[in-house]
DOSE-140604 format. One record per residue: residue number from 1; x, y, z of N, C-alpha, C in turn. Coordinates in steps of 0.02 Angstrom, whole numbers. Layout:
N
     n     n.c1     n.c2     n.c3    ca.c1    ca.c2    ca.c3     c.c1     c.c2     c.c3
   NUM        X        Y        Z        X        Y        Z        X        Y        Z
...
//
This chain:
273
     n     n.c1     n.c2     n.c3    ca.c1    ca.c2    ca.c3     c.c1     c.c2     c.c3
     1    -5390    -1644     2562    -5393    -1666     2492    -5330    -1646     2454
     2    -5318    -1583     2472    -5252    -1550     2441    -5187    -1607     2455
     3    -5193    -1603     2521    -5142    -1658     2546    -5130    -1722     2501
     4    -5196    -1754     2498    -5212    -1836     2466    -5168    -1819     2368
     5    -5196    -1766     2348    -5161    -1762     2295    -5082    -1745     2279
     6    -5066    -1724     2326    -4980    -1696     2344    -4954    -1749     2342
     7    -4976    -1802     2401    -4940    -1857     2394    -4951    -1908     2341
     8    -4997    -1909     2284    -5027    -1939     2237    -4958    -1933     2192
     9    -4965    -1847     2198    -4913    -1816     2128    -4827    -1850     2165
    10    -4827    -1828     2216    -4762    -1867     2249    -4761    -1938     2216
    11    -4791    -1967     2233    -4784    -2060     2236    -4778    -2060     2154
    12    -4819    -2022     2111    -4807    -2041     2030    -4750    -2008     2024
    13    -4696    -1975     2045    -4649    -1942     2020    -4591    -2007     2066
    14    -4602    -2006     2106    -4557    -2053     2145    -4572    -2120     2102
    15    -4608    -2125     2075    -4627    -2202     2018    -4552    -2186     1961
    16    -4596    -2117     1918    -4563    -2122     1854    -4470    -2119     1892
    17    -4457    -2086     1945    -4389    -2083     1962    -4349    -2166     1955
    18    -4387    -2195     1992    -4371    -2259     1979    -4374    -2290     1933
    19    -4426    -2296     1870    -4435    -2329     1821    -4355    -2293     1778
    20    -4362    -2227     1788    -4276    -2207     1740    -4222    -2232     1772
    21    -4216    -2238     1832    -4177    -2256     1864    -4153    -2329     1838
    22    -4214    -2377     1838    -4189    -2442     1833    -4197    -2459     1737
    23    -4210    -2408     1707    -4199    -2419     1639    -4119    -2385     1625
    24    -4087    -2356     1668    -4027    -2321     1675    -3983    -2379     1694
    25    -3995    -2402     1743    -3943    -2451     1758    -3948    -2520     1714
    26    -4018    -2536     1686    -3999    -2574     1639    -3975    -2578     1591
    27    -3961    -2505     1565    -3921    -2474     1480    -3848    -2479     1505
    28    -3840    -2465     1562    -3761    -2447     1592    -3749    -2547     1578
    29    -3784    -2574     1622    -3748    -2641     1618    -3750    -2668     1562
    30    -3814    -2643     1515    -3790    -2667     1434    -3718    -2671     1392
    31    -3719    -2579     1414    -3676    -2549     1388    -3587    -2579     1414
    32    -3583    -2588     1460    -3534    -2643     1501    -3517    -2688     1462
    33    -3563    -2728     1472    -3591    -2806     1422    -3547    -2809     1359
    34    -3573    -2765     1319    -3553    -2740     1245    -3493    -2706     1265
    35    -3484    -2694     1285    -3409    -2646     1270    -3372    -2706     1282
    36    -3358    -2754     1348    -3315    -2813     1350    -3321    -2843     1294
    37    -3366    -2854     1246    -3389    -2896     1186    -3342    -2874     1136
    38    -3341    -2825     1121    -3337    -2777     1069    -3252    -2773     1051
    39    -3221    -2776     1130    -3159    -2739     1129    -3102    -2821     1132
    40    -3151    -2884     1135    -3121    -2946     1162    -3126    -2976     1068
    41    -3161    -2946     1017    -3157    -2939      945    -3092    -2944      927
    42    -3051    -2864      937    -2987    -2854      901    -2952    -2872      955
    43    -2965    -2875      995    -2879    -2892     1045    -2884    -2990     1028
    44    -2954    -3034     1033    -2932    -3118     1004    -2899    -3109      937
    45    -2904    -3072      881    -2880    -3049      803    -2808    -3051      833
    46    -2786    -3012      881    -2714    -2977      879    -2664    -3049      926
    47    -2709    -3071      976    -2668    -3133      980    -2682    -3186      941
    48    -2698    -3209      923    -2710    -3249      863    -2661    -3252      813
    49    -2651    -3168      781    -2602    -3167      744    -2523    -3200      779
    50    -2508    -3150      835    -2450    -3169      871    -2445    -3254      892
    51    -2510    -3302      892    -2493    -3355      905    -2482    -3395      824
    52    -2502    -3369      794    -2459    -3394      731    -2398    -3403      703
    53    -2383    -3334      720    -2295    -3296      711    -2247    -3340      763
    54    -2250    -3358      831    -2231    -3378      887    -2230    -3451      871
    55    -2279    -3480      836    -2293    -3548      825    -2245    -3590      753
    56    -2218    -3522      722    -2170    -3557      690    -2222    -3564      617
    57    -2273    -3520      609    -2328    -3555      547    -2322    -3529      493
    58    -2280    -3475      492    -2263    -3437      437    -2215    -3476      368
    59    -2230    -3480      330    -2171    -3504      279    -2126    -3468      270
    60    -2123    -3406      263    -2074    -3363      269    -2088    -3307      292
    61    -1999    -3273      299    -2007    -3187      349    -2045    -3153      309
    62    -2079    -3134      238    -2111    -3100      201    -2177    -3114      224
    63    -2208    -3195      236    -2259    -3201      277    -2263    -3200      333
    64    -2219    -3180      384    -2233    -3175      469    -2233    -3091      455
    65    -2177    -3065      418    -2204    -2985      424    -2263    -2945      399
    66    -2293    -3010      369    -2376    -2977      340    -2408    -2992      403
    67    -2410    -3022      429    -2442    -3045      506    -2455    -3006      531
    68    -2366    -2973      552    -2337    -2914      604    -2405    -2863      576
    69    -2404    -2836      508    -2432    -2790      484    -2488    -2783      506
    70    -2521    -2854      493    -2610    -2878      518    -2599    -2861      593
    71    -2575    -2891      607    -2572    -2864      717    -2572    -2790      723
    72    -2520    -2758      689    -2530    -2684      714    -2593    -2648      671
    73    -2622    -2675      629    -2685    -2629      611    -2733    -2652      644
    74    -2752    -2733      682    -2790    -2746      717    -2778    -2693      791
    75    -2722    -2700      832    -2712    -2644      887    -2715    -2586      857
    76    -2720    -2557      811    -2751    -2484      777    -2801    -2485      792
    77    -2855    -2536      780    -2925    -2534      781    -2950    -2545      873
    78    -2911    -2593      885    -2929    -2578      963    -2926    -2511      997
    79    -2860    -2485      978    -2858    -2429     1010    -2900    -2373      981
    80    -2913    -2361      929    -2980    -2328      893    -3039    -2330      946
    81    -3058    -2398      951    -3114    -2397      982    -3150    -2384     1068
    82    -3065    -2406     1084    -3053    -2379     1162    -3073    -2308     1171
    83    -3028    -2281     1133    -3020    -2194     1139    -3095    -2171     1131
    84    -3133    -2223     1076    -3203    -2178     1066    -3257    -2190     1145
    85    -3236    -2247     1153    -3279    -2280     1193    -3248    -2221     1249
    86    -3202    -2209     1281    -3168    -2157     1346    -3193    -2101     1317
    87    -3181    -2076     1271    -3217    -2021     1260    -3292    -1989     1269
    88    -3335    -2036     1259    -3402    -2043     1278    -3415    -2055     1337
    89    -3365    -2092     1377    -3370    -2094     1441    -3345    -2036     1471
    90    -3289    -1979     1456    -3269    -1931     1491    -3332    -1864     1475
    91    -3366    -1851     1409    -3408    -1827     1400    -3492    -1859     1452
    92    -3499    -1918     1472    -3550    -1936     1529    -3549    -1893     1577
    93    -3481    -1904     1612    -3464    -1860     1691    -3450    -1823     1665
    94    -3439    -1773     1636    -3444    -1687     1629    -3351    -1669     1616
    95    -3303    -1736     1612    -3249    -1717     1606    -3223    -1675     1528
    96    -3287    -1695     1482    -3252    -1676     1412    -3333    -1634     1409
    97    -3323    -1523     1390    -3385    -1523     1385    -3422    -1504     1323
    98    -3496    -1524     1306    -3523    -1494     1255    -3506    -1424     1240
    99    -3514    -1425     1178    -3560    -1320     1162    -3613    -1347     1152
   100    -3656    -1327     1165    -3726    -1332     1150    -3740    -1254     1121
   101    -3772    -1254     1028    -3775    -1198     1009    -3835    -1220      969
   102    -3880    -1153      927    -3918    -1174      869    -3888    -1196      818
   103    -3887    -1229      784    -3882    -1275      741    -3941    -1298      670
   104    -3936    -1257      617    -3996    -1276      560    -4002    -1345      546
   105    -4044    -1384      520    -4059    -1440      515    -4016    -1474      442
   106    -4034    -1416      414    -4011    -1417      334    -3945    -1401      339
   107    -3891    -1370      380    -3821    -1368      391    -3774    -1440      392
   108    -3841    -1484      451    -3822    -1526      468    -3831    -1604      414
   109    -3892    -1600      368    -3899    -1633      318    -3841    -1633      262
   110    -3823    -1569      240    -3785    -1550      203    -3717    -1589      219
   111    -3679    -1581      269    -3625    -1611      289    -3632    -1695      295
   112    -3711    -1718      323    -3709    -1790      332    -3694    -1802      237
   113    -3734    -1769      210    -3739    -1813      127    -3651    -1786      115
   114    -3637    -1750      119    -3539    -1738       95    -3499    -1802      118
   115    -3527    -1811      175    -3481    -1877      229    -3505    -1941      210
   116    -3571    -1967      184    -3588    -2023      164    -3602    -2039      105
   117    -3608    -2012       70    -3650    -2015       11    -3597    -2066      -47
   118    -3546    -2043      -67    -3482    -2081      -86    -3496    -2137      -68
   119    -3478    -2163       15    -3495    -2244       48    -3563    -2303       17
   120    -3626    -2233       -6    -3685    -2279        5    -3682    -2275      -87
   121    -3653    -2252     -147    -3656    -2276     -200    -3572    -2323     -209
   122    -3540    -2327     -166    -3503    -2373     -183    -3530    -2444     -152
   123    -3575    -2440     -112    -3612    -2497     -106    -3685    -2518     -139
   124    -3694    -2468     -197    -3745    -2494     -240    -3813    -2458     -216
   125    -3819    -2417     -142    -3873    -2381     -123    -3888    -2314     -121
   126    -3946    -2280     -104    -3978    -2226     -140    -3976    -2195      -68
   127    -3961    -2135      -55    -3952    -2109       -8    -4006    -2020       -4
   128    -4062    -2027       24    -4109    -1992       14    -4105    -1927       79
   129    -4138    -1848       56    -4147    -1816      101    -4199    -1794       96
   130    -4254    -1781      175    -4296    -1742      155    -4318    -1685      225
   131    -4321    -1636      196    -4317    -1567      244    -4385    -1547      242
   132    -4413    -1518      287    -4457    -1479      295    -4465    -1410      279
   133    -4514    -1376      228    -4502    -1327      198    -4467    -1262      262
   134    -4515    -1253      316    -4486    -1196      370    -4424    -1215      393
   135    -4370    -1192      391    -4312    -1209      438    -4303    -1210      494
   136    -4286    -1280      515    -4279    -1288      588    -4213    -1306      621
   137    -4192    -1249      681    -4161    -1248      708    -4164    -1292      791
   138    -4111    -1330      790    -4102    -1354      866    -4035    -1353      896
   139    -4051    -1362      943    -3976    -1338      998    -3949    -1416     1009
   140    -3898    -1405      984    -3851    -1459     1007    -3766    -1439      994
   141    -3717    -1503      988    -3640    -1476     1008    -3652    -1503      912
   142    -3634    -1461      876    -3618    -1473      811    -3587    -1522      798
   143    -3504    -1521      797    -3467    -1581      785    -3489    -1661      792
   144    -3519    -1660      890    -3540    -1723      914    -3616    -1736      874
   145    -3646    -1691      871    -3697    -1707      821    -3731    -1759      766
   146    -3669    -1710      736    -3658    -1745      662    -3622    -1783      661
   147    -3578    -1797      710    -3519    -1874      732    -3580    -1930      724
   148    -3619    -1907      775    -3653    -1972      785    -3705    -1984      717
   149    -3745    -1930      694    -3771    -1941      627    -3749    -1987      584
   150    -3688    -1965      552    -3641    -1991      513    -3634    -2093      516
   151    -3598    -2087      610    -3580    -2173      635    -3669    -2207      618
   152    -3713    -2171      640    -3780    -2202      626    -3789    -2235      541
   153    -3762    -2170      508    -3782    -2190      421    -3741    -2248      404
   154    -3692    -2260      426    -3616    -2269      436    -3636    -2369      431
   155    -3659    -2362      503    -3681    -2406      521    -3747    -2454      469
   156    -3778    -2408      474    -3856    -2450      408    -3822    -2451      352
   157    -3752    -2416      318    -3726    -2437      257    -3706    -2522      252
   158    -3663    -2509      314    -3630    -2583      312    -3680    -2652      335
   159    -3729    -2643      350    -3802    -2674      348    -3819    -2682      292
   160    -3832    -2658      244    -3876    -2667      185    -3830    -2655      113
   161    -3868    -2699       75    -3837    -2731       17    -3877    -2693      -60
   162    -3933    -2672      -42    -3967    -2627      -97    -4039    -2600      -36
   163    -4057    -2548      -82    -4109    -2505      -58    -4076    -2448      -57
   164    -4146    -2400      -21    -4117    -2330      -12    -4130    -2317       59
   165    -4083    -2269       97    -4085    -2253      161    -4126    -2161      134
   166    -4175    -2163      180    -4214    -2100      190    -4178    -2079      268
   167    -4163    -1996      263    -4131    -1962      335    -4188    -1888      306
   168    -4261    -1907      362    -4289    -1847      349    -4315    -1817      424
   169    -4337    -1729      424    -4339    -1707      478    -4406    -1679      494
   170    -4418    -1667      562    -4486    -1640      553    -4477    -1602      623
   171    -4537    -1597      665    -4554    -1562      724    -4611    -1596      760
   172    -4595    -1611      860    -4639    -1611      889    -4657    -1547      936
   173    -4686    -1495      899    -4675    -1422      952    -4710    -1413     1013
   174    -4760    -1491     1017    -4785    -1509     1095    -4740    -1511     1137
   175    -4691    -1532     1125    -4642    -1547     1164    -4568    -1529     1152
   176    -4597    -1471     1121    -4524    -1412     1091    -4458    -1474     1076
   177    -4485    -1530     1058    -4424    -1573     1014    -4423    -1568      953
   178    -4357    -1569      916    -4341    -1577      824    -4347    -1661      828
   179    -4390    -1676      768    -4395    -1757      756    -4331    -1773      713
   180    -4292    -1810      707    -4255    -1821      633    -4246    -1902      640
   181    -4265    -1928      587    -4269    -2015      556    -4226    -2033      521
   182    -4211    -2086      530    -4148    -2115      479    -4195    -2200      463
   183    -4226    -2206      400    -4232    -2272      388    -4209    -2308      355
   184    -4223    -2363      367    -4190    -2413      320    -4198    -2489      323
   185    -4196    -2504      259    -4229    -2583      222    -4183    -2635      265
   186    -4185    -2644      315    -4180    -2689      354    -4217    -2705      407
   187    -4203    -2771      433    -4238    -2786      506    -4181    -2754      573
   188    -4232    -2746      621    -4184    -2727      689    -4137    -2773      721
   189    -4163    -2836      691    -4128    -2906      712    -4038    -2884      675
   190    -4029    -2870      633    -3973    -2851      615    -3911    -2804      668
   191    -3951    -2762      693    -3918    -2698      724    -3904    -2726      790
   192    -3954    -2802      809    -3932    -2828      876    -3888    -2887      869
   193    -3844    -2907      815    -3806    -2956      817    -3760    -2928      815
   194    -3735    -2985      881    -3669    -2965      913    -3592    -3005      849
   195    -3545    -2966      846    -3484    -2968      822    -3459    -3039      842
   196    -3434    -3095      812    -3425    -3164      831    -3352    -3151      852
   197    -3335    -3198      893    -3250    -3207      939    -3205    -3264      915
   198    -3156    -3245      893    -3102    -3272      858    -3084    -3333      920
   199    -3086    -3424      890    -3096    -3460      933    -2998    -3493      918
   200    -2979    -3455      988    -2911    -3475      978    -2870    -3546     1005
   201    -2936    -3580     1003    -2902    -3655     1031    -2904    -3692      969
   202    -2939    -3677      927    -2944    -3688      850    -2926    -3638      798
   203    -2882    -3619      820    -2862    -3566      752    -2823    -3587      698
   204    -2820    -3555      639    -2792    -3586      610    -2791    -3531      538
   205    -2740    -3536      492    -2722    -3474      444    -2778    -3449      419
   206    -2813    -3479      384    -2881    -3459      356    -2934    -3431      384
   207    -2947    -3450      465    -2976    -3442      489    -2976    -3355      521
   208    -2902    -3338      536    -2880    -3281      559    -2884    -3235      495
   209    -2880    -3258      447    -2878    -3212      371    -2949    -3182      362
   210    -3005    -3213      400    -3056    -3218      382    -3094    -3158      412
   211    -3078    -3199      477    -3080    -3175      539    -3074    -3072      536
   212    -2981    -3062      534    -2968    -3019      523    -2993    -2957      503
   213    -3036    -2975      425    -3076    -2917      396    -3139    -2906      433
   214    -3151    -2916      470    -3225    -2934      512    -3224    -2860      588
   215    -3163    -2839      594    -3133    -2827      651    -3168    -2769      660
   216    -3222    -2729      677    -3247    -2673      661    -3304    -2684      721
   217    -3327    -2593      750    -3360    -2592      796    -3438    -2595      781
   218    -3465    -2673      806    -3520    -2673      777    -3589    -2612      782
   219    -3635    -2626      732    -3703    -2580      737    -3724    -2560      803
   220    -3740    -2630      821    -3747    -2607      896    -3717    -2574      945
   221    -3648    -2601      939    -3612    -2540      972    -3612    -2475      969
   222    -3616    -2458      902    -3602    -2401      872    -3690    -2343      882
   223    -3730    -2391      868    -3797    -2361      913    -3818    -2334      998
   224    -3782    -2391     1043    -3751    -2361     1114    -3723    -2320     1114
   225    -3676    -2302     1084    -3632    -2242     1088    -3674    -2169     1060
   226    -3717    -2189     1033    -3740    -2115      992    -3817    -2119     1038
   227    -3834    -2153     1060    -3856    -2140     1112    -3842    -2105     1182
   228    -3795    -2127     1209    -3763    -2077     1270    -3746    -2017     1236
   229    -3711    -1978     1189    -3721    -1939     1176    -3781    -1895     1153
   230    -3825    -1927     1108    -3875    -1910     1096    -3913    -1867     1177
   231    -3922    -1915     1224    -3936    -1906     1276    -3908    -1836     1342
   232    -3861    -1837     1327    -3807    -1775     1352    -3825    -1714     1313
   233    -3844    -1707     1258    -3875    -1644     1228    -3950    -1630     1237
   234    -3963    -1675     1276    -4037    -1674     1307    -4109    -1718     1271
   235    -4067    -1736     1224    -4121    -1775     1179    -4130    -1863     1185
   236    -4151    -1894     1130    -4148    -1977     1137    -4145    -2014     1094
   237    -4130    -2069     1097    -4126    -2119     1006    -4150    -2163     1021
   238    -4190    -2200      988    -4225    -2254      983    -4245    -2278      916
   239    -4221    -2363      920    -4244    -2394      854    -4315    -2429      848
   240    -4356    -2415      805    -4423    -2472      797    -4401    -2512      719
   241    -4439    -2541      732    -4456    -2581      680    -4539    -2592      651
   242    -4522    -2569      592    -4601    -2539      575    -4614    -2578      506
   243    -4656    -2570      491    -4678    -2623      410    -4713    -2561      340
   244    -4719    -2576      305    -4726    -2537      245    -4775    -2578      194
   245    -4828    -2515      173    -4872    -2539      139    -4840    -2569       56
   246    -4785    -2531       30    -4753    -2546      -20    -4701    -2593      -13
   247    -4672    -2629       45    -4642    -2681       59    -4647    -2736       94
   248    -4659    -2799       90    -4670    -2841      120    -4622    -2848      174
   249    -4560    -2847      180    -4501    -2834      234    -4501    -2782      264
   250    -4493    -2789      336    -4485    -2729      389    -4441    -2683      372
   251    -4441    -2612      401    -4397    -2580      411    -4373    -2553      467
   252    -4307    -2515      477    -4271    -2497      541    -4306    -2444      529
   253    -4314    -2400      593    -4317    -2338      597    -4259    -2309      658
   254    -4213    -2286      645    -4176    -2229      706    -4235    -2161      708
   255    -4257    -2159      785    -4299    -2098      772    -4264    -2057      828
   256    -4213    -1993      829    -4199    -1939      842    -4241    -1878      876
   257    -4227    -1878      948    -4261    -1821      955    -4222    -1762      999
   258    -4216    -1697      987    -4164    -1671     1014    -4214    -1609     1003
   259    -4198    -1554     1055    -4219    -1510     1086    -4210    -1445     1035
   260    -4284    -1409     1006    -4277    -1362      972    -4244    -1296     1002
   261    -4205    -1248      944    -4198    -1183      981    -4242    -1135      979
   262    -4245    -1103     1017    -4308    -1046     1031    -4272     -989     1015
   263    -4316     -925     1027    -4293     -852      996    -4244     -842     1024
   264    -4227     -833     1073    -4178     -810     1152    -4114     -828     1121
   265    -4134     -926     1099    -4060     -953     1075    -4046     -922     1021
   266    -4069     -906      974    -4057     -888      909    -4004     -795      915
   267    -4060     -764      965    -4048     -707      999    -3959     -686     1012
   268    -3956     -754     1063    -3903     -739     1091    -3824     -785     1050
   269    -3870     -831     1012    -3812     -847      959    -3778     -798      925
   270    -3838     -737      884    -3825     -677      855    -3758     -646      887
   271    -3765     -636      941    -3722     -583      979    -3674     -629      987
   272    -3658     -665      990    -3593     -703     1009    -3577     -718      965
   273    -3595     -721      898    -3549     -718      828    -3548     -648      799
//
């Protein structure tokens, strides 16, 4: 009987191995997917420009060197996004490494509202916090943390046109995880539209002018990425889409879960500062 259950517990563990397994390789080939998407954005912007300049379309050198200008801030932005994208990839394989330390919740609030807050009333929105009276501490790499916090708020700013974004925290101590939420008055359908591609068999001045300001690493992208990290500190991100008794329109939820610190950590933080 002992036996019959060994291999029971075997075969369900050899299940879930596979079920992560093949939800792993399907995020990787997402993540693929989107990154070719993402990075084929500013580099069509940057030839585009150069097939203008080359094409003789400029009225004058004052207008081909505004071009020039537009090309090298578009390859600014490519290369921006390369470096982030390698970076997250050298932090995957263990080439770039965490600190993983305690970290207060309210440290980390504090700095998100310093870094966003400016962005979300110059766009007309209300930028909300809410903490849990006990203070809660979790272990993660500070900086990358709040990197990704930040690109998340970052991201639902340039989404939404009025409302207020709520970033509040709580605890699942079943499962010694810190909860932390980021919502907001949008649909999820937003966060999955992909960045449109500059169509260079039809290009044309207006079109590239247009085009141009557009050049930025979309939501989605920018959610993959704070996911693999998220993930490397031992935790996970996931968006729902949930509805509200006071709103007839859905909302996003980013729901955050990352690994509380215990006494030991707190302990041995002490001594090492």
């Amino acid at each position: 009987m002992n036996e019959i259950e060994a291999l029971q517990q075997e075969l369900e563990q050899t299940k879930l191995a596979y079920q992560m397994a093949a939800q792993l390789s399907e995020f990787k080939t997402g993540f693929l997917v989107r990154t070719a998407h993402e990075l084929r954005s500013p580099l069509s912007s940057l030839i585009g420009l150069h097939q203008l300049i080359l094409s003789d379309l400029c009225d004058n050198a004052a207008e081909e060197r505004e071009f020039i200008a537009e090309s090298y801030k578009a390859a600014q932005k490519l290369m921006k996004m390369i470096d982030e994208i390698v970076n997250v990839s050298k932090i995957e394989y263990g080439r770039i490494s965490l600190t993983i330390e305690p970290i207060k919740i309210t440290r980390v609030f504090q700095k998100l509202h310093k870094l966003t807050n400016l962005q979300a009333i110059n766009r007309g929105l209300k930028l909300k916090f809410e903490t849990p009276e006990t203070e809660i501490y979790i272990k993660a790499d500070y900086q990358r943390f709040v990197h990704s916090l930040v690109t998340l708020v970052d991201a639902g700013i340039s989404l939404l046109e009025r409302g207020t974004i709520l970033v509040s925290s709580g605890g699942k101590s079943s499962q010694n995880l810190a909860e932390i939420t980021i919502d907001l008055p949008c649909s999820t359908v937003r966060w999955k539209k992909e960045k449109p591609i500059l169509d260079l068999d039809e290009l044309t001045l207006e079109s590239l002018k247009q085009f141009s300001h557009q050049v930025e690493m979309s939501p989605g992208m920018k959610l993959m990425i704070c996911q693999t990290l998220l993930e490397k500190m031992g935790g996970q991100l996931d968006m729902i889409e949930l509805t509200s008794e006071h709103s007839p329109e859905p909302f996003t939820r980013l729901l955050m879960l990352i690994p509380f610190a215990g006494k030991s950590d707190l302990v041995q933080s002490q001594i090492r500062s």
